[in-house]
FIKOLZA-1660 file (N, C-alpha, C; in steps of 0.1 Angstrom, whole numbers, plus 5000, padded with zeros to 4 digits):
% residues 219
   i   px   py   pz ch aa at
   1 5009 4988 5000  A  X  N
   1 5000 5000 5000  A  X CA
   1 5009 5012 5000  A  X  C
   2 5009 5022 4990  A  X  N
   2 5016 5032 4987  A  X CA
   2 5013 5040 5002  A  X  C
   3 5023 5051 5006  A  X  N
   3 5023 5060 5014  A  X CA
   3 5014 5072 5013  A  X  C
   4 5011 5079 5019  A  X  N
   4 5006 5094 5017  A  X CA
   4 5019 5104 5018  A  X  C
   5 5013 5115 5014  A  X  N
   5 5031 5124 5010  A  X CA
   5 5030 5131 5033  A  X  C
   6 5049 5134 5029  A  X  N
   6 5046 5140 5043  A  X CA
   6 5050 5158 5036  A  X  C
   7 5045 5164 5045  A  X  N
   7 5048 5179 5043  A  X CA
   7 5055 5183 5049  A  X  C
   8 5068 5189 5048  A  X  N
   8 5076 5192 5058  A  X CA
   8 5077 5213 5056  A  X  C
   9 5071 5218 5064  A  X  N
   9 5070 5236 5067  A  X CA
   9 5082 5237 5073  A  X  C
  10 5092 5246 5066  A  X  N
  10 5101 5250 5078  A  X CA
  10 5115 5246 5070  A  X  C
  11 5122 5244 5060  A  X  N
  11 5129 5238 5056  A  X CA
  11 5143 5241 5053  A  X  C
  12 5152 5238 5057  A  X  N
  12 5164 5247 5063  A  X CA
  12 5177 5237 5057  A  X  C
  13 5185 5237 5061  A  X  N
  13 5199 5231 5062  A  X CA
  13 5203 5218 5074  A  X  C
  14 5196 5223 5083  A  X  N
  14 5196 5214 5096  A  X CA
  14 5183 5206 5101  A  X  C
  15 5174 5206 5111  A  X  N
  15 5163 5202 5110  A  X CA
  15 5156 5198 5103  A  X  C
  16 5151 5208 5098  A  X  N
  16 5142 5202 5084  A  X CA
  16 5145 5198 5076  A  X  C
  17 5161 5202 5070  A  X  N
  17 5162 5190 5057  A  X CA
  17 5165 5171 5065  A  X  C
  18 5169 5171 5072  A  X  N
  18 5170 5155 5083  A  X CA
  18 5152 5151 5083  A  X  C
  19 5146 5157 5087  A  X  N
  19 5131 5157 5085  A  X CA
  19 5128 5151 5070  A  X  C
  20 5129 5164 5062  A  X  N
  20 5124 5155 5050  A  X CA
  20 5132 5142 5046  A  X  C
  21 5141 5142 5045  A  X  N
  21 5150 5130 5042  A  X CA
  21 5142 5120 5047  A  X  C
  22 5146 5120 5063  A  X  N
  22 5139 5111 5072  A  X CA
  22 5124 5102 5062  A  X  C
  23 5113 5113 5061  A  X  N
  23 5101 5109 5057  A  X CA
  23 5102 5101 5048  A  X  C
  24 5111 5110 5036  A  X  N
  24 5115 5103 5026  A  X CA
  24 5119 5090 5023  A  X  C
  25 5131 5084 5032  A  X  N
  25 5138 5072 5039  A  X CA
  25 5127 5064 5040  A  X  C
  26 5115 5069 5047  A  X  N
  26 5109 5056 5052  A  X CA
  26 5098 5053 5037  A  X  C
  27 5096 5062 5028  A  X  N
  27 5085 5060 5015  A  X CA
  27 5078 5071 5012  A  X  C
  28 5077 5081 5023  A  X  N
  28 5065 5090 5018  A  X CA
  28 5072 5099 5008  A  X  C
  29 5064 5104 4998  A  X  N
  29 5065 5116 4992  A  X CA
  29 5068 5126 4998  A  X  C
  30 5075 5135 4997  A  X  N
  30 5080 5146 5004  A  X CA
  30 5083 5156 5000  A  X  C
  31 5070 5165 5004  A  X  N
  31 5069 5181 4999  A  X CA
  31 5081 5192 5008  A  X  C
  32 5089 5199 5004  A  X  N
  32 5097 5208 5013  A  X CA
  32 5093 5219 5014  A  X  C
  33 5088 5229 5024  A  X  N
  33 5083 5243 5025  A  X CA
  33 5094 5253 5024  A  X  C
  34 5093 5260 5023  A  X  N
  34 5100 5271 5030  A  X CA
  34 5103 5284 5023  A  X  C
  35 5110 5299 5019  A  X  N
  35 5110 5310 5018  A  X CA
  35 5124 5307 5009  A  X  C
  36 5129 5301 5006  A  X  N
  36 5144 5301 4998  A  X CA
  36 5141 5292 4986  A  X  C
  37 5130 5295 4978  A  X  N
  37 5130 5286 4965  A  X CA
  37 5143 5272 4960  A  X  C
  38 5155 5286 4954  A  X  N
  38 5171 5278 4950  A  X CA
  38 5170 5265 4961  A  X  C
  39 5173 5268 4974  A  X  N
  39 5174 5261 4981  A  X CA
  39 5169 5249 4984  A  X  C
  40 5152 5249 4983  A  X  N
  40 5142 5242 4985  A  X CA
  40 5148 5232 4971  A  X  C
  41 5146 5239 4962  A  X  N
  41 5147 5230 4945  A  X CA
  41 5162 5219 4947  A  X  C
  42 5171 5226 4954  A  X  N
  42 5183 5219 4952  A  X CA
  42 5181 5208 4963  A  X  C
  43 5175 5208 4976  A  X  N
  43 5173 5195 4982  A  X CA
  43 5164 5187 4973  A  X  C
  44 5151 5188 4971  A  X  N
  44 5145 5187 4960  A  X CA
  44 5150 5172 4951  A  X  C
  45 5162 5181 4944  A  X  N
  45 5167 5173 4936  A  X CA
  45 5178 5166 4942  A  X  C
  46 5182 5162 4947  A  X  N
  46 5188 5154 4957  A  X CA
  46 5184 5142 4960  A  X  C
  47 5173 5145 4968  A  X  N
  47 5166 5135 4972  A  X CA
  47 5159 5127 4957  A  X  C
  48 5155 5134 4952  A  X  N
  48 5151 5126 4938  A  X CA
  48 5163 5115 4929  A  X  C
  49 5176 5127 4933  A  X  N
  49 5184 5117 4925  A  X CA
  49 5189 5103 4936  A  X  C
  50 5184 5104 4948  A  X  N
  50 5186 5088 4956  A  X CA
  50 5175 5083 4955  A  X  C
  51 5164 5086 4941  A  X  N
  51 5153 5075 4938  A  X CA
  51 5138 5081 4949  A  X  C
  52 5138 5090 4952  A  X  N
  52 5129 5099 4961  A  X CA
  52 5124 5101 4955  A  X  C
  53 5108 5106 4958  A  X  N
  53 5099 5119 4951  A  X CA
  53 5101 5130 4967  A  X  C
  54 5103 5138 4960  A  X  N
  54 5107 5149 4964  A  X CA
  54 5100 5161 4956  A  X  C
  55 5093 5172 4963  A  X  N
  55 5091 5186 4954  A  X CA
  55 5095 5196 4965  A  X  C
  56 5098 5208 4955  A  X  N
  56 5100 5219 4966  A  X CA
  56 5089 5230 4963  A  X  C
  57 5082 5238 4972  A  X  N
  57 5072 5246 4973  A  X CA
  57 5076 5258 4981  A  X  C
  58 5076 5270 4979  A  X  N
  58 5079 5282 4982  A  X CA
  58 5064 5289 4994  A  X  C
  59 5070 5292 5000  A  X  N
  59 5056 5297 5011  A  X CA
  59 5066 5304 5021  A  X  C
  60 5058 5315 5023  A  X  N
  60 5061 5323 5037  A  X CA
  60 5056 5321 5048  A  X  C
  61 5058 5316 5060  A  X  N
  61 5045 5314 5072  A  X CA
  61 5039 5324 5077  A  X  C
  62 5043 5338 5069  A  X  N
  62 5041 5349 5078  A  X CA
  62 5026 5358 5064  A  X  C
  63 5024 5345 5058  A  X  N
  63 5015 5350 5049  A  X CA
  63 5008 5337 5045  A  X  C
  64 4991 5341 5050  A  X  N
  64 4986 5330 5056  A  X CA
  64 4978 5323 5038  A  X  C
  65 4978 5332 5031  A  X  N
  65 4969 5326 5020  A  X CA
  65 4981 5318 5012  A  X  C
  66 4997 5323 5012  A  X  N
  66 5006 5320 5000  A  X CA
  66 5008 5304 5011  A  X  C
  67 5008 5304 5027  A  X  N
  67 5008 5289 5026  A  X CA
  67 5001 5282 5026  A  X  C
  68 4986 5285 5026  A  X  N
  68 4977 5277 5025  A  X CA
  68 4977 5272 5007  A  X  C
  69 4980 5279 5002  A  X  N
  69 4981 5275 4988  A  X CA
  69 4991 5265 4981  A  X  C
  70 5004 5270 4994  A  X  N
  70 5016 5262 4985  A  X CA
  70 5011 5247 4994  A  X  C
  71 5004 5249 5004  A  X  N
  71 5001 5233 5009  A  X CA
  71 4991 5225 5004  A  X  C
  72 4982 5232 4997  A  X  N
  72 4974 5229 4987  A  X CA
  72 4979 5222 4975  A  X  C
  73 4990 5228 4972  A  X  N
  73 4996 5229 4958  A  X CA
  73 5003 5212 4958  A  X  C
  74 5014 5211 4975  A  X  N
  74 5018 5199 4975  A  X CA
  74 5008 5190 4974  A  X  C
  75 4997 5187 4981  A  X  N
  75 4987 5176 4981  A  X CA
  75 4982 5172 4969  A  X  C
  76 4979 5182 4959  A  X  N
  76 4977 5179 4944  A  X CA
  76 4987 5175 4940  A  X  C
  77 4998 5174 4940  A  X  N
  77 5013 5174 4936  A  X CA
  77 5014 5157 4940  A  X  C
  78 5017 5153 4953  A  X  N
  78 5023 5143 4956  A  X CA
  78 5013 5133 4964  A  X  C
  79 4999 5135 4961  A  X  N
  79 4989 5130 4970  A  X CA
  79 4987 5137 4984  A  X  C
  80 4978 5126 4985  A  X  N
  80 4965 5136 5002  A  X CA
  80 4980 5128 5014  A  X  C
  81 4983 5142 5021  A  X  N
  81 4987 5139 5030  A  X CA
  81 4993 5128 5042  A  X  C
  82 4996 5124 5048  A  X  N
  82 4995 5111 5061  A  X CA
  82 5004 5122 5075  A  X  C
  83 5012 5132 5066  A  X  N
  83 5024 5138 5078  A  X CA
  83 5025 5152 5075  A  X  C
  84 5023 5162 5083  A  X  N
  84 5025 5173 5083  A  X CA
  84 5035 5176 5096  A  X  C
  85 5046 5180 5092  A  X  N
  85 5057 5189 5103  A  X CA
  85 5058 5200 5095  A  X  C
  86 5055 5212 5112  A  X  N
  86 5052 5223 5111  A  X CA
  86 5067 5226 5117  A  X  C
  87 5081 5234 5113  A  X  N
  87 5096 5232 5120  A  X CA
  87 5097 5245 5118  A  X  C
  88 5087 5254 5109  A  X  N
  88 5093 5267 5111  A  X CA
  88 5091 5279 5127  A  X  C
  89 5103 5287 5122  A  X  N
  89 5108 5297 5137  A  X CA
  89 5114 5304 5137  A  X  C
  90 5111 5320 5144  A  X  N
  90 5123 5330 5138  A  X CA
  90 5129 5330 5148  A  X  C
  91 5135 5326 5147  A  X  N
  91 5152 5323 5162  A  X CA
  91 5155 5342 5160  A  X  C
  92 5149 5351 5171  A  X  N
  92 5162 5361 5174  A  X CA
  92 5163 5361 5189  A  X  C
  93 5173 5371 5187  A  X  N
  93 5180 5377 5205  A  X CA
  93 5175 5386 5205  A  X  C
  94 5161 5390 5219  A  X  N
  94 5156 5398 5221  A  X CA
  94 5151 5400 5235  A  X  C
  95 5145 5411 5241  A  X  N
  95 5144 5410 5253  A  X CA
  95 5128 5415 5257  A  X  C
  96 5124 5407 5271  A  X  N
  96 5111 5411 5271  A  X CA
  96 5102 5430 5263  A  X  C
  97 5113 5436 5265  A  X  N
  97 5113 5455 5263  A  X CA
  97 5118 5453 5249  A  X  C
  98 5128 5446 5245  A  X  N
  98 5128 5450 5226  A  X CA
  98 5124 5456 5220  A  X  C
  99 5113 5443 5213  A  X  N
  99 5109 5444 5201  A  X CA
  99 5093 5451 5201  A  X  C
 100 5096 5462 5194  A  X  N
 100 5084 5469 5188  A  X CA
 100 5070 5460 5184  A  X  C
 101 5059 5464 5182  A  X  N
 101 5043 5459 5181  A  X CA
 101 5049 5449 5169  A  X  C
 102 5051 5458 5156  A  X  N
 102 5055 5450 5148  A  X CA
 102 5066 5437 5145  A  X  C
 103 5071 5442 5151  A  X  N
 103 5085 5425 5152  A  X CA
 103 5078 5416 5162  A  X  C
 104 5073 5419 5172  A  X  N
 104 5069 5411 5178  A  X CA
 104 5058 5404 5175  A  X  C
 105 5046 5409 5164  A  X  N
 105 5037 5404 5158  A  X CA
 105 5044 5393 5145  A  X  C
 106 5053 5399 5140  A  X  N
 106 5057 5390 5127  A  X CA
 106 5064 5377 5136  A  X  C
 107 5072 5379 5144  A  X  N
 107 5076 5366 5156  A  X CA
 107 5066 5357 5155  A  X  C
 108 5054 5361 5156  A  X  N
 108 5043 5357 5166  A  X CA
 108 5038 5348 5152  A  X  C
 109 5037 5353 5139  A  X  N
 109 5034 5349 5133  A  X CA
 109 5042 5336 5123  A  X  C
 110 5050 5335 5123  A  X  N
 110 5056 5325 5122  A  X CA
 110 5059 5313 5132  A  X  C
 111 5061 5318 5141  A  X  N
 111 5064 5307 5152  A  X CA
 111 5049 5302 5159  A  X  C
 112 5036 5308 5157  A  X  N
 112 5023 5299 5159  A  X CA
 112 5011 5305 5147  A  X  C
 113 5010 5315 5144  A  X  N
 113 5000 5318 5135  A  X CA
 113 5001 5308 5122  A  X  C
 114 5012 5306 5116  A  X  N
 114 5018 5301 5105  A  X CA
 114 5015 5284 5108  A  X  C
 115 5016 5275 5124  A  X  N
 115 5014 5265 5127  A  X CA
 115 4997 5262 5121  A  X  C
 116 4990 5272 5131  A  X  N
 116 4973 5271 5128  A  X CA
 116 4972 5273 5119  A  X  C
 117 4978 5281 5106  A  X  N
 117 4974 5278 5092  A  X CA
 117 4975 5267 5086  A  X  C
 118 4989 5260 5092  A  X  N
 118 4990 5247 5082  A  X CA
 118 4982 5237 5090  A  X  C
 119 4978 5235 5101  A  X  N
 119 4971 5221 5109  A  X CA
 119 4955 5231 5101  A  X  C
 120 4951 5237 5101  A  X  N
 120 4935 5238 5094  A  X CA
 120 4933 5236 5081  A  X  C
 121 4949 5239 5075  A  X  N
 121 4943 5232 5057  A  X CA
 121 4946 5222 5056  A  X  C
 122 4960 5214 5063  A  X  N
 122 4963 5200 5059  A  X CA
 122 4950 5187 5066  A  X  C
 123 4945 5196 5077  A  X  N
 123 4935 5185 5082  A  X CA
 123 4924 5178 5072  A  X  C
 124 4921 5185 5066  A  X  N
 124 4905 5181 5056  A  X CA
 124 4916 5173 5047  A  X  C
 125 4930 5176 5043  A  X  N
 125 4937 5169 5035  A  X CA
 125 4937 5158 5035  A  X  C
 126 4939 5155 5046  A  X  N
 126 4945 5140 5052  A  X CA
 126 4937 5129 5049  A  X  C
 127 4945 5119 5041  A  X  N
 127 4939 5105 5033  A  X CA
 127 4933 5098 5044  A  X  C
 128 4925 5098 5043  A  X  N
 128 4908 5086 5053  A  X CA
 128 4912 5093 5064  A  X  C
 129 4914 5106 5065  A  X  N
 129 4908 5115 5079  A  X CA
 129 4922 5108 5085  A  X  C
 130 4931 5100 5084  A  X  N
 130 4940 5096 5093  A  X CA
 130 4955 5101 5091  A  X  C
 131 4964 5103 5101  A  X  N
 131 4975 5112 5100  A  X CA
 131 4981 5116 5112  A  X  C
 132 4992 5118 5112  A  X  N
 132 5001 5124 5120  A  X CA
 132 5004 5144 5118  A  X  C
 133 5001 5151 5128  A  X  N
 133 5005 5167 5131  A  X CA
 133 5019 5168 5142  A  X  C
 134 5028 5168 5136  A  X  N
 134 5036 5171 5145  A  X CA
 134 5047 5190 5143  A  X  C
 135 5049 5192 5153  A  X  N
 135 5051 5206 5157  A  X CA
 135 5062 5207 5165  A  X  C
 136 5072 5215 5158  A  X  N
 136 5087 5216 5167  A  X CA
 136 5084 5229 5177  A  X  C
 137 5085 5224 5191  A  X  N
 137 5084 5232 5200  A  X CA
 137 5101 5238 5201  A  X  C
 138 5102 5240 5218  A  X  N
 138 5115 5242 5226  A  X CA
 138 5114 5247 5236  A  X  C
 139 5127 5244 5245  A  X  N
 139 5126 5246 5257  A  X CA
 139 5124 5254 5264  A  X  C
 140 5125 5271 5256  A  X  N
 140 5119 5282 5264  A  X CA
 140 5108 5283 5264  A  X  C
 141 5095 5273 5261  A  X  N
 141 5083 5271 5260  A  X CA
 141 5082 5265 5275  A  X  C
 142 5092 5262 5286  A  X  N
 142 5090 5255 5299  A  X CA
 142 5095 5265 5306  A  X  C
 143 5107 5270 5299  A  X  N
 143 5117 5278 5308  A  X CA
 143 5120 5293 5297  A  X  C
 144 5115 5302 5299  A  X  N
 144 5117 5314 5289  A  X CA
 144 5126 5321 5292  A  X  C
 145 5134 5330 5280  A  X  N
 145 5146 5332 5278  A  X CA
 145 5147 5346 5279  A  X  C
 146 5147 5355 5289  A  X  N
 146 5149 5368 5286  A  X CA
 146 5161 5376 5275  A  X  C
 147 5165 5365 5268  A  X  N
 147 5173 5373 5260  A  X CA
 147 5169 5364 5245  A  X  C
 148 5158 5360 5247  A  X  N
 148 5151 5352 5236  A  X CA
 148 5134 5353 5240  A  X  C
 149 5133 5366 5239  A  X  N
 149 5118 5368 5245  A  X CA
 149 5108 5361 5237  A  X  C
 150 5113 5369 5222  A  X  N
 150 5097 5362 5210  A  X CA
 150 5095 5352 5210  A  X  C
 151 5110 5344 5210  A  X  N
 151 5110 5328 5204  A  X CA
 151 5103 5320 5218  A  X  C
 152 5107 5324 5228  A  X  N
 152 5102 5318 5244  A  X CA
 152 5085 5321 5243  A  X  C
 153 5082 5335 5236  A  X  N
 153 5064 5336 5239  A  X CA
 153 5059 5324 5229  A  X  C
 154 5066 5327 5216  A  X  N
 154 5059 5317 5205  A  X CA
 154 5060 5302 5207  A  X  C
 155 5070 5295 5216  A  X  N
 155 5071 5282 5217  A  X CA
 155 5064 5280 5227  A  X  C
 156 5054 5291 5237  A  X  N
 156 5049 5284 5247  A  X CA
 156 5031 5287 5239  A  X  C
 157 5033 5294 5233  A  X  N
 157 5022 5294 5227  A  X CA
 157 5017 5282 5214  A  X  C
 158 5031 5280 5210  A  X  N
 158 5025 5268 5201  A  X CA
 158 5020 5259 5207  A  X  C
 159 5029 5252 5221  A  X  N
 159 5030 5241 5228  A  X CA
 159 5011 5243 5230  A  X  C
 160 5009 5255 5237  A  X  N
 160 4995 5254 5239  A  X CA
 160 4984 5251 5232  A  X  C
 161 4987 5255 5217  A  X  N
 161 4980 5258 5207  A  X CA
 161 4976 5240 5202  A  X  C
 162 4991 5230 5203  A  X  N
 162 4992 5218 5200  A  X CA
 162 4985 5209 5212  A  X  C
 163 4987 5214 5223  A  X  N
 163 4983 5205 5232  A  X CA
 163 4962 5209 5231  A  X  C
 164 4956 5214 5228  A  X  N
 164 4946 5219 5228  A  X CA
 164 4940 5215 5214  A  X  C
 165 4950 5212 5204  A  X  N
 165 4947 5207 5188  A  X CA
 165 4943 5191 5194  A  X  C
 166 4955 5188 5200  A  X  N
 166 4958 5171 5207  A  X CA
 166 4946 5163 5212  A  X  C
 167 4937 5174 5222  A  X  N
 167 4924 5175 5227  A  X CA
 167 4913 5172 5220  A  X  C
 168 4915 5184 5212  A  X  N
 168 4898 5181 5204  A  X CA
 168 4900 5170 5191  A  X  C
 169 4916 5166 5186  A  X  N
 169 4914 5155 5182  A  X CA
 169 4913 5143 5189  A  X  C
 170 4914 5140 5201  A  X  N
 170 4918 5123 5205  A  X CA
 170 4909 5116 5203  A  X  C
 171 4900 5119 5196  A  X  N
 171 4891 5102 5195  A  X CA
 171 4890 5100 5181  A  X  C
 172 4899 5107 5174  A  X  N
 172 4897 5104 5156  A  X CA
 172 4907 5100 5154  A  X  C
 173 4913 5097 5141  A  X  N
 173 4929 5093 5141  A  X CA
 173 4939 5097 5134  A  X  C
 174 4939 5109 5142  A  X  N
 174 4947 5119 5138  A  X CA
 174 4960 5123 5154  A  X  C
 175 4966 5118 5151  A  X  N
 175 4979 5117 5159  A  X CA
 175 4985 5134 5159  A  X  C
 176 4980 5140 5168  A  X  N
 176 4993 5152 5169  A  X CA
 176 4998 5155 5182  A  X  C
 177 5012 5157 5177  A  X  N
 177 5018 5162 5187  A  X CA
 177 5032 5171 5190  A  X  C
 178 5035 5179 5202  A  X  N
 178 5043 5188 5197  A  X CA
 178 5059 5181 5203  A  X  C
 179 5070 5183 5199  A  X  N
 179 5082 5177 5199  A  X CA
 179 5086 5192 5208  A  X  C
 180 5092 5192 5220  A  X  N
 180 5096 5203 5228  A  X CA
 180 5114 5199 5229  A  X  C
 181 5124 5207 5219  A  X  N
 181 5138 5201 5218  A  X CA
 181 5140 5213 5229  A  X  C
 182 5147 5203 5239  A  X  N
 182 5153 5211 5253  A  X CA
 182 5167 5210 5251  A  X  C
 183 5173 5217 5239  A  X  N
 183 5188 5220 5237  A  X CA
 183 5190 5226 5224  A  X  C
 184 5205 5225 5220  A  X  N
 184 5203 5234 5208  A  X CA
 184 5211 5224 5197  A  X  C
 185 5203 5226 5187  A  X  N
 185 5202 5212 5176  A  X CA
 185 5217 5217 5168  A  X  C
 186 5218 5203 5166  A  X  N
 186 5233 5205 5157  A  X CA
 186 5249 5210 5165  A  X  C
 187 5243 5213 5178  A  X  N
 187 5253 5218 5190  A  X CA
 187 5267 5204 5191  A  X  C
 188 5271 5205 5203  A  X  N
 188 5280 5194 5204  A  X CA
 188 5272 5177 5212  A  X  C
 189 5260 5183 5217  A  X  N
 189 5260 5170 5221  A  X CA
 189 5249 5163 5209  A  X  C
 190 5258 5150 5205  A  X  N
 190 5250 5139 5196  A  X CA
 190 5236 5139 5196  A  X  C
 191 5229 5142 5211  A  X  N
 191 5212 5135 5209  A  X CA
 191 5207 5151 5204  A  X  C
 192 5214 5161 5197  A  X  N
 192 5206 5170 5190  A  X CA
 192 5209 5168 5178  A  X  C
 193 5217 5165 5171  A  X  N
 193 5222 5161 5162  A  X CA
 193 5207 5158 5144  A  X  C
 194 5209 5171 5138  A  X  N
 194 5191 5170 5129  A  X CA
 194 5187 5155 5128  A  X  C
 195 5195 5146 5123  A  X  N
 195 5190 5128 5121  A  X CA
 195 5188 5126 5131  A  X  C
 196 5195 5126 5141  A  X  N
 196 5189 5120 5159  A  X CA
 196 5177 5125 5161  A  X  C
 197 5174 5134 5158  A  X  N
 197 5157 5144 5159  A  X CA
 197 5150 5141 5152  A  X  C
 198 5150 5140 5140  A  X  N
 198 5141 5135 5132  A  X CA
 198 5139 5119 5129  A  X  C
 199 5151 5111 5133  A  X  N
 199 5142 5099 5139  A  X CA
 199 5133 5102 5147  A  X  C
 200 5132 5106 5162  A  X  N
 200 5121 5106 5168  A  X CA
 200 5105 5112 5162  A  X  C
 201 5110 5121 5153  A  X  N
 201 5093 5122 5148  A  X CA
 201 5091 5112 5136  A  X  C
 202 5103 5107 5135  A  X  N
 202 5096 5096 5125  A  X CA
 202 5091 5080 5136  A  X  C
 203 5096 5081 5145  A  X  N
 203 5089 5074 5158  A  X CA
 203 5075 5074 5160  A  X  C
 204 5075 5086 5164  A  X  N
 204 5062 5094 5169  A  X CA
 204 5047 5091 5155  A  X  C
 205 5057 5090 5143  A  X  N
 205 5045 5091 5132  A  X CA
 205 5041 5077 5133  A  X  C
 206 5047 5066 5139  A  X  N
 206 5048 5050 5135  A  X CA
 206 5046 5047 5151  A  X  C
 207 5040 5054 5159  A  X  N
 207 5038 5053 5175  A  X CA
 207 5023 5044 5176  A  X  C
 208 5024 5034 5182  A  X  N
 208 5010 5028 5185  A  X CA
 208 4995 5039 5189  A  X  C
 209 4987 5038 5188  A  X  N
 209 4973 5045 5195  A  X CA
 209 4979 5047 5205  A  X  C
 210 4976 5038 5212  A  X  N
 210 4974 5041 5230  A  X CA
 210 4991 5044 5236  A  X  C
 211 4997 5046 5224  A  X  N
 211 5009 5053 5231  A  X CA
 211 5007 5074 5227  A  X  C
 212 4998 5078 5221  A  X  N
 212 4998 5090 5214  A  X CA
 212 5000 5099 5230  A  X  C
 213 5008 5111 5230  A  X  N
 213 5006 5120 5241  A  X CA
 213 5009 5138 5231  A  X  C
 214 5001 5141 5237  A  X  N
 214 5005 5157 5233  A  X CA
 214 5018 5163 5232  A  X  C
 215 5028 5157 5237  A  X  N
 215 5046 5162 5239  A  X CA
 215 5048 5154 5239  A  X  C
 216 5058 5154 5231  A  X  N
 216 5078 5150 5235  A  X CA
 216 5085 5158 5238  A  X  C
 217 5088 5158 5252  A  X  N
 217 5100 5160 5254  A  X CA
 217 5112 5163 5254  A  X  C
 218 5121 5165 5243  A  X  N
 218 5130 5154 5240  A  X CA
 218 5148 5165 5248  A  X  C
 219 5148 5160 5258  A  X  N
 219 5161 5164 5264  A  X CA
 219 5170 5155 5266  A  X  C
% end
């Protein structure tokens, strides 16, 4: 039985390209999001040339119609859904007093408005209503960072946004959950390492029912 495509939002050099690979590795079709076209096209093709289907799709999170479109665009493209990871984040150094109405709204918008856009269109996507939503948190979402104010309000807000998504799905079968990384990925220690991490949400997507929880953890 052929796979459903996974969608990967957020699509970078580190995390997210280990993510798509990851999905890819195990069979699904694998859409790549993210704001750097070149970039997206050249993983893209990569993965195609190790026998993948792979596409790359251009979207901003901070522009709710151009992602609802480009996730539109993948599902016609590579089939209905099974996996949406939502990985995008605007990592700055900032302090509770910083950032102006506006920086702190466009924060806001990529690191959770941009989440609720993609979990409300990929939902209806998703092949026989069943699927995995998974959502990169972090640990200033437990512990917030006065010198990382936006990123600390938007990861406690996603966390909340996912654990409350988690809720009103648990009796359908639709698996979501948010991945809370308590360190800093790619750093020195091995268990951040992008493949070490995206094994686990490739875990999480292949996780029994009665194992599903709203978080991981993962420290």
């Amino acid at each position: 039985m052929s796979k459903g495509s996974a969608i990967v939002v957020g699509v970078g050099p580190g995390l997210g390209l280990a993510l798509a690979r990851a999905f890819a590795e195990d069979g699904h079709p694998v859409a790549l999001l993210g704001r750097d076209p070149g970039r997206l096209e050249g993983y893209a093709a990569t993965l195609t040339a190790e026998g993948r289907t792979a596409g790359a799709y251009q979207a901003d999170a901070t522009d709710p119609e151009a992602l609802r479109a480009a996730l539109v665009r993948a599902a016609d493209d590579l089939g209905a859904p099974e996996v949406l990871v939502y990985n995008a984040a605007l990592l700055t150094n900032d302090t509770p007093t910083g950032p102006d109405a506006a920086e702190f709204t466009h924060a806001l918008a990529v690191n959770v408005t941009g989440a609720m856009v993609a979990a409300r269109t990929v939902l209806p996507l998703l092949a026989d209503q069943r699927g995995t939503l998974l959502f990169t948190g972090g640990g200033y979402a437990l512990d917030p960072s006065p010198e990382s104010t936006t990123l600390s309000v938007g990861k406690a807000a996603l966390r909340a946004y996912v654990q409350a998504l988690h809720k009103q799905q648990q009796d359908s079968d639709v698996h979501v959950t948010t991945v809370t990384v308590a360190g800093i990925i790619g750093g020195e220690d091995p268990r951040f390492a992008p493949e070490r991490l995206a094994a686990a949400y490739l875990g999480l997507h292949h996780q029994p029912r009665d194992q599903w929880e709203a978080e991981l953890l993962y420290a």
